[in-house]
Backbone as CSV, one residue per row, in Angstrom:
resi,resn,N_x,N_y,N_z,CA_x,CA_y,CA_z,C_x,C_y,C_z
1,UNK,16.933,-5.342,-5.002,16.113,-6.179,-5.845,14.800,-6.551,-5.142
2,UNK,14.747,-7.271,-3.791,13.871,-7.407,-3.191,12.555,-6.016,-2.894
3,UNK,13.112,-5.010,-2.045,12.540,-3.885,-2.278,11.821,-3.256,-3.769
4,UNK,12.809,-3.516,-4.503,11.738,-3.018,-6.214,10.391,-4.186,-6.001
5,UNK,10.902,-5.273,-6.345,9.818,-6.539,-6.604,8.718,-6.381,-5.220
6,UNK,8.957,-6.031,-3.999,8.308,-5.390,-3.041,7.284,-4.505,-3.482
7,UNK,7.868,-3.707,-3.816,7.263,-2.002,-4.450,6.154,-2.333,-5.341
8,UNK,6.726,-3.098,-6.684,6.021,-3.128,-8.152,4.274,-4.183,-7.248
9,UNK,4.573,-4.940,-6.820,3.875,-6.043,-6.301,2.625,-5.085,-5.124
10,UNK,3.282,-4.539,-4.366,2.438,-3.242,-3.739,1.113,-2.482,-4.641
11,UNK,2.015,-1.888,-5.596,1.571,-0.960,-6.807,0.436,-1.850,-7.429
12,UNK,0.613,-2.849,-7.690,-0.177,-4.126,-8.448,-1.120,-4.319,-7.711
13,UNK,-1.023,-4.124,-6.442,-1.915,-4.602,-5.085,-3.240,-3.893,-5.790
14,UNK,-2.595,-2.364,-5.059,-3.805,-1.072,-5.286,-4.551,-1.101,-6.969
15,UNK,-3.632,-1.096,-7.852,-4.099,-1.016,-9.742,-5.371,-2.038,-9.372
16,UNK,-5.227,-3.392,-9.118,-6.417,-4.247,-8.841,-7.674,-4.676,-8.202
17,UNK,-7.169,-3.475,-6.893,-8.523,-3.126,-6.046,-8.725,-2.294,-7.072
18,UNK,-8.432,-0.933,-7.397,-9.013,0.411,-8.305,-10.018,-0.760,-9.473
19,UNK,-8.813,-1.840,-10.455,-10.121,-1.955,-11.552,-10.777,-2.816,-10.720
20,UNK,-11.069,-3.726,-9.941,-12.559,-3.939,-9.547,-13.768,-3.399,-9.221
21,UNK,-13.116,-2.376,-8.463,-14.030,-1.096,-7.801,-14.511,-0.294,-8.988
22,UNK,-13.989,0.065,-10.051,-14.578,0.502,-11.290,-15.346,-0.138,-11.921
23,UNK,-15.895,-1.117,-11.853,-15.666,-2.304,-12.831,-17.493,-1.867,-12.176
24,UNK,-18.342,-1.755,-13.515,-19.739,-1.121,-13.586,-20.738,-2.601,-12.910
25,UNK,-21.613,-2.444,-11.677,-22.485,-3.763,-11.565,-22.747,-4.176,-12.857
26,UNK,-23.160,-5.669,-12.535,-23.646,-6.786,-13.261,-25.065,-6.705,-13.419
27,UNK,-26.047,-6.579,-12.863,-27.309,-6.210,-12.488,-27.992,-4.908,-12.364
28,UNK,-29.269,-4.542,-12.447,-29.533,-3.296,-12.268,-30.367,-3.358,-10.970
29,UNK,-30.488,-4.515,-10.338,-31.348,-4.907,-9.127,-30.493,-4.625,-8.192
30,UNK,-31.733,-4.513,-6.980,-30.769,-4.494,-5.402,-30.534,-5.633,-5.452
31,UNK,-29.304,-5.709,-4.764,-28.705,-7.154,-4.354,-29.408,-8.247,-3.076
32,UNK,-30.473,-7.823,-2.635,-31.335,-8.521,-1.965,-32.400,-9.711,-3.121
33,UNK,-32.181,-9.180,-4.539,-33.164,-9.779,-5.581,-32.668,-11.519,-5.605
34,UNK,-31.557,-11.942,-5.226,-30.884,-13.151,-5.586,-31.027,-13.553,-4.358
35,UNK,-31.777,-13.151,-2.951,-31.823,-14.083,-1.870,-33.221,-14.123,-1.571
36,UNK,-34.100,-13.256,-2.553,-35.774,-13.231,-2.240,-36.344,-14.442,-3.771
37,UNK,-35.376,-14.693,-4.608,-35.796,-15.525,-5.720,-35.900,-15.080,-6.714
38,UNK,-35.577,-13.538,-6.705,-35.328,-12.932,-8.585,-34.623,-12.906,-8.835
39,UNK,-33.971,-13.918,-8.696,-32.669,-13.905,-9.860,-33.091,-14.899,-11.138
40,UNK,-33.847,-14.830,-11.924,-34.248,-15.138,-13.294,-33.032,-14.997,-14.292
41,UNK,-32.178,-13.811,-13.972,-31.412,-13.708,-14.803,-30.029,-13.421,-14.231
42,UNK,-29.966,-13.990,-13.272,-28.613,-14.078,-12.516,-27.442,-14.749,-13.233
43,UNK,-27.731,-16.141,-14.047,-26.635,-16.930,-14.944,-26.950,-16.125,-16.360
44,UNK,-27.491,-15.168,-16.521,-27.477,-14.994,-18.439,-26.443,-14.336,-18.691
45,UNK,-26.231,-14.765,-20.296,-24.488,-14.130,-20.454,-24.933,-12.836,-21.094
46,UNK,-24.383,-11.362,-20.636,-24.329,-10.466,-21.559,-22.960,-10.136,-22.213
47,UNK,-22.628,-9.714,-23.340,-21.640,-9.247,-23.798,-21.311,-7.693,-23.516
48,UNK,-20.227,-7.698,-22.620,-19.446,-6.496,-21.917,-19.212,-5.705,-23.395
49,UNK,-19.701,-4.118,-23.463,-19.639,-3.166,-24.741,-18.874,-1.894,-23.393
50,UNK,-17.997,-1.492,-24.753,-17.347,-0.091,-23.905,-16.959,0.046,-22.486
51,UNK,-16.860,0.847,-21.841,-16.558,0.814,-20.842,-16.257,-0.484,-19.812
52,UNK,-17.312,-1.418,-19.898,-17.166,-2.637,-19.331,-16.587,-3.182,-19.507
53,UNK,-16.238,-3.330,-21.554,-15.068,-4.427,-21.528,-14.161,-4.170,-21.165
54,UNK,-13.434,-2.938,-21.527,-12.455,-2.612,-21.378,-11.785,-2.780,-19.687
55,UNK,-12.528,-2.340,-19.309,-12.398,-2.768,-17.512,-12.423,-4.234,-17.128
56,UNK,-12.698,-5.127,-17.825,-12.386,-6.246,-18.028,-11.349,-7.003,-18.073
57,UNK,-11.023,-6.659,-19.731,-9.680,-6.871,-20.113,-8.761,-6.141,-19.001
58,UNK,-8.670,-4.846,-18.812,-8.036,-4.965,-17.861,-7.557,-5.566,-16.310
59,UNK,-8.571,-6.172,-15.863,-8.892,-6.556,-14.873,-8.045,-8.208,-15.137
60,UNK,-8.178,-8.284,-16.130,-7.706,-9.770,-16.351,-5.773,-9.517,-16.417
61,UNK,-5.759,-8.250,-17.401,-4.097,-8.345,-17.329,-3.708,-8.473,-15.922
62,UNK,-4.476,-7.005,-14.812,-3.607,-6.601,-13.920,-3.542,-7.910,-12.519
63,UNK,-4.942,-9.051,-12.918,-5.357,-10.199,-12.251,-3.779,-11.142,-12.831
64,UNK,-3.262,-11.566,-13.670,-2.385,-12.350,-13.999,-1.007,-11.514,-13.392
65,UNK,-1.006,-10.503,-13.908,0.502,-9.906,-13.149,0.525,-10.006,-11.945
66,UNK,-0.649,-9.776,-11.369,-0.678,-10.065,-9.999,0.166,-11.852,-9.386
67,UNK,-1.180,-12.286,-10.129,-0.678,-13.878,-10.124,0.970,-13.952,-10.330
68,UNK,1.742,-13.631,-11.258,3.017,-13.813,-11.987,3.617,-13.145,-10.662
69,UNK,3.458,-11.958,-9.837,4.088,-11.594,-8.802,4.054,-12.133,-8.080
70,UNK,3.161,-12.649,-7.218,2.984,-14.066,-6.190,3.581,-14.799,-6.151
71,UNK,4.134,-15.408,-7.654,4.583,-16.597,-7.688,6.453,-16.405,-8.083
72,UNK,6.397,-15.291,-8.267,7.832,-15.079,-7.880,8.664,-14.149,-6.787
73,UNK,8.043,-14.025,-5.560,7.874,-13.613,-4.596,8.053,-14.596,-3.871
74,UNK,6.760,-15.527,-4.187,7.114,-16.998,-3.339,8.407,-17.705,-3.486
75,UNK,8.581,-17.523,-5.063,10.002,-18.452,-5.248,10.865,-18.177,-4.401
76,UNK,11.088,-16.524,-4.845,12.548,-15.656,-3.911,12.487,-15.752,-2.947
77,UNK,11.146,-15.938,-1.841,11.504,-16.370,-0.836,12.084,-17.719,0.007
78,UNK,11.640,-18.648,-1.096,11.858,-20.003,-0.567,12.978,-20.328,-0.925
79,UNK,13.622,-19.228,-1.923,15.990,-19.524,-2.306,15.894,-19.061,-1.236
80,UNK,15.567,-17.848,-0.429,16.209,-17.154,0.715,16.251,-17.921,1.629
81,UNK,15.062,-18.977,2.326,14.581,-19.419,3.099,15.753,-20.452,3.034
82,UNK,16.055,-21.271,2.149,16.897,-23.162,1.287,18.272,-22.592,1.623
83,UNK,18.747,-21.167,1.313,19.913,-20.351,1.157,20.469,-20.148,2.510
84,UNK,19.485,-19.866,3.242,20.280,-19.491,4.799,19.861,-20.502,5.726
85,UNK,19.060,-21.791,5.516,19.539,-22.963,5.950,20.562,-24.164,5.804
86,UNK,21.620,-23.396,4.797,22.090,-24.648,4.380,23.643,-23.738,4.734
């Protein structure tokens, strides 16, 4: 049991580096533009079309499963931990 939830949580690791790393810049500027003072349009909201959103939305599922694994990882460890101190 431990080993699967190990594994899946691993797998989840990498899926979430991949969609960030896909995930198309925000800007079309060098990233030096927001420490020389052009960032004029650094806070404007655009609406993510195609490709972007979608990498998005995903980014958000594989961001919560992530989360949801953490937090039951942590649990199982802290029965294991309560379990073989007592």
């Amino acid at each position: 049991m431990e080993n699967t939830l190990m594994t899946l949580f691993l797998i989840d690791c990498v899926v979430m580096i991949a969609c960030v790393m896909m995930q198309p810049a925000k800007n079309d500027n060098d990233s030096m533009s927001a420490l020389t003072g052009g960032s004029g349009d650094l806070f404007s909201r655009r609406k993510a079309r195609g490709f972007e959103a979608v990498m998005q939305i995903v980014t958000v599922i594989v961001g919560n499963h992530f989360l949801c694994s953490c937090f039951g990882a942590g649990l199982r460890f802290l029965t294991l931990v309560v379990s073989a101190s007592v």
